[in-house]
MARGU-536610 format. One line per field, with one value per residue (C-alpha): residue number from 1; residue in three letters; x, z, y. Coordinates in nm, 3 decimals, always signed. Example, Ala and Ser with C-alpha at 12.3 -4.5 7.8 and 13.67 -1.06 7.14 Angstrom:
k <- (1; 2)
r <- (ALA; SER)
xx <- (+1.230; +1.367)
zz <- (+0.780; +0.714)
yy <- (-0.450; -0.106)
***
This chain:
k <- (1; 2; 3; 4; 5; 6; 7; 8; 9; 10; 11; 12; 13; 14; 15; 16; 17; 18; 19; 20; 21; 22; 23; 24; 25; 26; 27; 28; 29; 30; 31; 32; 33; 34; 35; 36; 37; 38; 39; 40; 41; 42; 43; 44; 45; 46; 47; 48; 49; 50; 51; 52; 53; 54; 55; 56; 57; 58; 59; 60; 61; 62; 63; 64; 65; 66; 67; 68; 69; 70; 71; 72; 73; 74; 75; 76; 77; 78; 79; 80; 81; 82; 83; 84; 85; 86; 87; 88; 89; 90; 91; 92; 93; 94; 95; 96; 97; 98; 99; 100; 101; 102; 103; 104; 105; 106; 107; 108; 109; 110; 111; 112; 113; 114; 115; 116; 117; 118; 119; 120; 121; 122; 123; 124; 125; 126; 127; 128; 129; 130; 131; 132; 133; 134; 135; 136; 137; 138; 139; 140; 141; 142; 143; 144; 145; 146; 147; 148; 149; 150; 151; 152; 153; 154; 155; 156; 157; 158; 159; 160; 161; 162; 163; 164; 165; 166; 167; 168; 169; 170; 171; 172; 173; 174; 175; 176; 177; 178; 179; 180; 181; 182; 183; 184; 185; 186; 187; 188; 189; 190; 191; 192; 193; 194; 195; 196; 197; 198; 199; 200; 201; 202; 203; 204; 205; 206; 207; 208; 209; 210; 211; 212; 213; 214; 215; 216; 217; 218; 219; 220; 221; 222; 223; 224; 225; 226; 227; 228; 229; 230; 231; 232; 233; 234; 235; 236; 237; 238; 239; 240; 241; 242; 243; 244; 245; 246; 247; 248; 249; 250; 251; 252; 253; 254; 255; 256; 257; 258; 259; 260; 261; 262; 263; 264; 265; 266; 267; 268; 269; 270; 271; 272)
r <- (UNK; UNK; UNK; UNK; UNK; UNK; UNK; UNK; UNK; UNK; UNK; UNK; UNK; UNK; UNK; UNK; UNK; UNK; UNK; UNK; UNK; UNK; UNK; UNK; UNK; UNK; UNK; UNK; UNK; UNK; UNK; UNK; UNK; UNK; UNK; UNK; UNK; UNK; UNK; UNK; UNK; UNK; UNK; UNK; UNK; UNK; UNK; UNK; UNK; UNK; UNK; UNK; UNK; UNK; UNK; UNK; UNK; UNK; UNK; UNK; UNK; UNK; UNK; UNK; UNK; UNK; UNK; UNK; UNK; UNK; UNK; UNK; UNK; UNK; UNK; UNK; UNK; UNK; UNK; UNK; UNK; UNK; UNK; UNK; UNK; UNK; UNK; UNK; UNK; UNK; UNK; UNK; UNK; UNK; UNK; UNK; UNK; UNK; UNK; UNK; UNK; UNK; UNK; UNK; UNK; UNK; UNK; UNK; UNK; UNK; UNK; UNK; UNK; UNK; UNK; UNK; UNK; UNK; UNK; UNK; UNK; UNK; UNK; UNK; UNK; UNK; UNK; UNK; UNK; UNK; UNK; UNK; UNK; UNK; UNK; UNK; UNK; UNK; UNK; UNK; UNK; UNK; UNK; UNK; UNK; UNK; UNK; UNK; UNK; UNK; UNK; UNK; UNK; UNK; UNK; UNK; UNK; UNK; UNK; UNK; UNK; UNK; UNK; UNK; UNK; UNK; UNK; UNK; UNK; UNK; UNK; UNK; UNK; UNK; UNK; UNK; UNK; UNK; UNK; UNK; UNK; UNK; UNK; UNK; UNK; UNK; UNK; UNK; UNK; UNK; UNK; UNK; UNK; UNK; UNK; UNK; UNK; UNK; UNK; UNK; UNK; UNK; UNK; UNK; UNK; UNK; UNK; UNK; UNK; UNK; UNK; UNK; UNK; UNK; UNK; UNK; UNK; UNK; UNK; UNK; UNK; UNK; UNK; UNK; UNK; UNK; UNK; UNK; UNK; UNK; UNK; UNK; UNK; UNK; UNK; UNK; UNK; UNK; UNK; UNK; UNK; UNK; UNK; UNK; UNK; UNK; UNK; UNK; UNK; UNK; UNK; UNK; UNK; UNK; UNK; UNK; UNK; UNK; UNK; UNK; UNK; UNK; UNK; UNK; UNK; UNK; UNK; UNK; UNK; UNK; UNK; UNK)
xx <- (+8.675; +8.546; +8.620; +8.657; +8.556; +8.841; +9.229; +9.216; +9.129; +9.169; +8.870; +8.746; +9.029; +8.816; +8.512; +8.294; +8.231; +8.603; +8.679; +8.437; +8.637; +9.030; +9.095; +8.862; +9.028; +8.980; +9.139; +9.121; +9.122; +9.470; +9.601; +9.250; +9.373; +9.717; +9.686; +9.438; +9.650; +9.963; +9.874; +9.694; +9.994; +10.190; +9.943; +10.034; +10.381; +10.391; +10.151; +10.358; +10.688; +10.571; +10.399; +10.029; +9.849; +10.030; +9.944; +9.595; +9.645; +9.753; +9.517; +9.247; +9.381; +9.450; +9.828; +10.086; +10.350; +10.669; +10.932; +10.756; +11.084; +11.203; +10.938; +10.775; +11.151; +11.026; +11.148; +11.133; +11.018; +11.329; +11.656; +11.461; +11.484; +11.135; +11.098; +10.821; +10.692; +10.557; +10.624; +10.304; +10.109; +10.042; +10.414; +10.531; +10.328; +10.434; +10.821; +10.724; +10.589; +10.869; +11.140; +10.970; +11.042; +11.418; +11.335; +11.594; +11.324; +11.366; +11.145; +11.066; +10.982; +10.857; +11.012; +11.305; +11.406; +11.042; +11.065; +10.811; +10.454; +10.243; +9.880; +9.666; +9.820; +9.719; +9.950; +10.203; +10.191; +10.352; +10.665; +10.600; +10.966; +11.074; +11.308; +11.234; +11.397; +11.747; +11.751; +11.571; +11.514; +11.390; +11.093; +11.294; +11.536; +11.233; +11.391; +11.753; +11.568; +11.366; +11.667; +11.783; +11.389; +11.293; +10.904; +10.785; +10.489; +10.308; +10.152; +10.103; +9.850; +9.654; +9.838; +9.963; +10.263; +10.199; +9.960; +10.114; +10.424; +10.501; +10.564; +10.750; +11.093; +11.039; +10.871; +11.169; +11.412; +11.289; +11.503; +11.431; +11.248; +11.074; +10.728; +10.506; +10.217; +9.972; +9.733; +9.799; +9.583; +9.552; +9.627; +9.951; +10.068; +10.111; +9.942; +9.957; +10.330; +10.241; +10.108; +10.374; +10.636; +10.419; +10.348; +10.743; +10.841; +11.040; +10.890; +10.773; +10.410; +10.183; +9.944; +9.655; +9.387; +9.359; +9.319; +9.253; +8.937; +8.653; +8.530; +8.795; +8.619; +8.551; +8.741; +9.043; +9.326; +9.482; +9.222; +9.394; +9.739; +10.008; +10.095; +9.856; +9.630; +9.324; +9.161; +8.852; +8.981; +8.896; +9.249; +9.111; +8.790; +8.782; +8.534; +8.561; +8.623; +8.326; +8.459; +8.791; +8.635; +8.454; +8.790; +8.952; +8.648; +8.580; +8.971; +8.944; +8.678; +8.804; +9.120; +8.905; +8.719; +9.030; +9.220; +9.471; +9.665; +9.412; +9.564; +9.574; +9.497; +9.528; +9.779; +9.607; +9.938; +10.100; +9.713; +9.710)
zz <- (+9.219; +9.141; +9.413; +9.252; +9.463; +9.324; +9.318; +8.973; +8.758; +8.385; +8.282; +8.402; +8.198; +7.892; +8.043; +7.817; +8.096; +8.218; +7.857; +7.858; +8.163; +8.136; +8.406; +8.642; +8.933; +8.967; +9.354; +9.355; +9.684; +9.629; +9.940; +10.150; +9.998; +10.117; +10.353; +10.232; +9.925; +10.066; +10.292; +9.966; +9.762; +10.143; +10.157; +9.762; +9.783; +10.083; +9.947; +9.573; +9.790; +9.979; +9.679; +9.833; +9.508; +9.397; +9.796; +9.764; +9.386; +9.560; +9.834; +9.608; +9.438; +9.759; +9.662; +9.948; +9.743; +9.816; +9.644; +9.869; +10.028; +9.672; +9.539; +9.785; +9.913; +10.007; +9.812; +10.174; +10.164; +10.398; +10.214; +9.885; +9.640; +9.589; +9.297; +9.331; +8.999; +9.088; +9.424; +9.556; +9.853; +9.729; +9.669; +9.967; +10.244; +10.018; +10.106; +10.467; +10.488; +10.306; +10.493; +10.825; +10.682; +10.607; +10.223; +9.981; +9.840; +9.482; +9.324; +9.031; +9.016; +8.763; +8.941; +9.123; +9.312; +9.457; +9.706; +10.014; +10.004; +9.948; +9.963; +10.169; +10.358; +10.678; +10.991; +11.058; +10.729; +10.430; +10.339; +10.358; +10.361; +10.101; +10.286; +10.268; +9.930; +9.877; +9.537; +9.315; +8.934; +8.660; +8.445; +8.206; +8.343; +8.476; +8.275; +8.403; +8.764; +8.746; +8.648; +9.068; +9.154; +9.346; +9.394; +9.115; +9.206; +8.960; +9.162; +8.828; +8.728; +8.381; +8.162; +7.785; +7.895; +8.112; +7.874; +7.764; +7.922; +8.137; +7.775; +7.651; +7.687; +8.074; +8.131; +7.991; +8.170; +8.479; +8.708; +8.631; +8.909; +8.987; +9.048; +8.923; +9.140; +8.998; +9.147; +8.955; +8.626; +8.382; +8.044; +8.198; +8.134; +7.839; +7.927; +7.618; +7.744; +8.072; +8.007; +7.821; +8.104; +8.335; +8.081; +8.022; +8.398; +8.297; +8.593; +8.893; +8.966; +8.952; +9.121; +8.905; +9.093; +8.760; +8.387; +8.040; +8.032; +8.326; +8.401; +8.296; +8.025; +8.142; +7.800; +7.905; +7.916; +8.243; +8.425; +8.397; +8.409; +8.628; +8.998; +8.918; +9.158; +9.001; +9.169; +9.083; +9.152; +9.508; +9.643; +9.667; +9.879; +10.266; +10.492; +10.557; +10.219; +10.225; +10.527; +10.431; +10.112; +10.291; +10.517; +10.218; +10.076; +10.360; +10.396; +10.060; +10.051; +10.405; +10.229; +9.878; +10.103; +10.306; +9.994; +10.084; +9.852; +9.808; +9.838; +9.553; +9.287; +8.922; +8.677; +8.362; +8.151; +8.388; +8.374; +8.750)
yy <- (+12.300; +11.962; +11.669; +11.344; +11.031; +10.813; +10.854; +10.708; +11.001; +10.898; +10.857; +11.196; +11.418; +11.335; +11.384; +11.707; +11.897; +11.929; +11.999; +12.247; +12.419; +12.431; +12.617; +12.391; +12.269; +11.886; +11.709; +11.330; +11.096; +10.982; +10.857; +10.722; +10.377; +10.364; +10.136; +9.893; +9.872; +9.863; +9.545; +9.368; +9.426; +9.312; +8.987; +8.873; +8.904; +8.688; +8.463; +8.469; +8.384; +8.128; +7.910; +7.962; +7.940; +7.603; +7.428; +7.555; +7.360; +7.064; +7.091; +7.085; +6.796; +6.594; +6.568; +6.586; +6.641; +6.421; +6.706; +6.978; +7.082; +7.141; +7.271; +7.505; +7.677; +8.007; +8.333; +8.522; +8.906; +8.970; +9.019; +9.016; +9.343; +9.501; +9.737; +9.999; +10.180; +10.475; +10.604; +10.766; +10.754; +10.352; +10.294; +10.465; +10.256; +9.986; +10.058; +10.110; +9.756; +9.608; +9.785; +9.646; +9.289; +9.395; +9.416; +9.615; +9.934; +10.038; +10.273; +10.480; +10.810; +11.073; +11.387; +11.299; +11.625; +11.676; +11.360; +11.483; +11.341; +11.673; +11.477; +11.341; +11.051; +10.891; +10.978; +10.752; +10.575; +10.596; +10.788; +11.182; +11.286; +11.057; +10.856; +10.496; +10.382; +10.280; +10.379; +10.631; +10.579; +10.786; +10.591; +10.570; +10.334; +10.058; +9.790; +9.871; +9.835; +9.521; +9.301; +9.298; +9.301; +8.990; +9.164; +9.440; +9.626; +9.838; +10.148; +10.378; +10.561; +10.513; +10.791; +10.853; +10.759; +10.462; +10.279; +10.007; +10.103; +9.758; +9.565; +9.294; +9.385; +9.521; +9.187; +9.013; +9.216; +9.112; +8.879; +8.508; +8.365; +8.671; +8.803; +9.110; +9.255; +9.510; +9.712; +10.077; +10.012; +9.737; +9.925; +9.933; +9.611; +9.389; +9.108; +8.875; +8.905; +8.831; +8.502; +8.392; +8.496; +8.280; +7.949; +7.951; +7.994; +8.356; +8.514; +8.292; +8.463; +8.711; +8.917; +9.137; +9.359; +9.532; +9.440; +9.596; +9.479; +9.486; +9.238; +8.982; +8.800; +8.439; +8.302; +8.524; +8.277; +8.467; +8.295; +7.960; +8.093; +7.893; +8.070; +8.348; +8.559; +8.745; +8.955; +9.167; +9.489; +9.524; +9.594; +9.978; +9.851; +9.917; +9.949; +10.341; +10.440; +10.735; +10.813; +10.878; +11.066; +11.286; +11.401; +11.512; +11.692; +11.865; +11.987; +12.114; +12.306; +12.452; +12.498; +12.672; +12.946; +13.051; +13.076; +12.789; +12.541; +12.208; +11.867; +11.603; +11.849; +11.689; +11.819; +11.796; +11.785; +11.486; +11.353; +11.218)
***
């Protein structure tokens, strides 16, 4: 058994050694960042819906803007549709959040009849028994989703079939007025598309914790990008992280020597 210290495990599948080893069992940490997560992606919506990053614009400017009525009406998180891709331990204390602010939950899912939270999850967080959402979606109908989505959040993990996956025409299917908020993995979204949805006003906002490249290079024209929050992917960061590492370690290898199923163990063929 191999621990990994990270929920995010693509880079690791094509690491030699587990090449070396097939039959290798590899657990990640998904589900010590739930919560952390789950309130950044909570703190960016509200912050998206009620125009933060154009005040803090204006602040900076020292403009007290005479159409602020008009221009800073709040999309409120309360009655607002939130569209979750990816409904793991991430997405789920995502939908608990939302649902305390009276938010409509929809969510995608990759296996739609397995709906209880098997990992690790903190107690009294998250969504164990799957019952949060209003609706359930296959992936495969993302763009049919977003077009009610006020808020779409991108929990996802880096895969062969996610890469990429968030492109152009999901972008543009999105409802006008709208705003995206990723903190899964940047190869995820398209985000030459991105920019243009924000320059024309397609989509409202944006939040990214996560991009294609790392670090964001400084010519990268995202940084200047209207209504935009950048973030250095930090959304995973929390003060107790090792801590919280360390309690699923030490559960699996209690669970290894008396022979019992381990939590968060990777499926090399879903690759997550």
């Amino acid at each position: 058994m191999v621990q990994s210290h990270f929920a995010g495990v693509d880079s690791l599948l094509t690491h030699a050694f587990l090449k070396e080893h097939p039959d290798l069992v590899l657990t990640s940490t998904s589900g010590i960042h739930a919560t952390n997560m789950g309130e950044y992606v909570l703190g960016t919506m509200l912050a998206l819906g009620h125009h933060l990053p154009e005040m803090l614009e204006d602040q900076r400017s020292q403009i007290w803007s005479e159409e602020r009525f008009e221009r800073f009406m709040p999309v409120e998180l309360r009655r607002s549709t939130v569209g979750i891709l990816g409904y793991g331990s991430i997405g789920r204390e995502v939908a608990r959040l939302c649902k305390a602010f009276g938010a409509t939950v929809l969510a995608t899912k990759k296996d739609l009849k397995s709906l209880e939270d098997e990992g690790y999850h903190v107690e009294g967080t998250g969504d164990p028994e799957g019952e949060l959402f209003d609706r359930l979606y296959p992936p495969e109908a993302t763009a049919y989703m977003v077009k009610d989505c006020d808020f779409v959040v991108i929990t996802l993990p880096l895969t062969s079939s996610t890469r990429g996956g968030f492109n152009e025409d999901i972008i543009a299917a999105m409802k006008p007025g709208s705003f995206l908020i990723n903190v899964g993995r940047g190869g995820i979204v398209d985000e030459e598309a991105l920019l243009e949805a924000l320059e024309s006003g397609k989509i409202a906002g944006a939040a990214m914790d996560v991009f294609a490249t790392e670090p964001l290079p400084a010519n990268h024209p995202l940084w200047k990008a209207p209504n935009f929050i950048l973030t250095p992917h930090i959304s995973g960061n929390t003060p107790d992280y090792n801590e919280k590492a360390a309690a699923v370690f030490e559960d699996n290898l209690r669970r290894y020597l008396e022979g019992r199923p381990l939590k968060n163990v990777v499926s090399r063929e879903m690759e997550y």
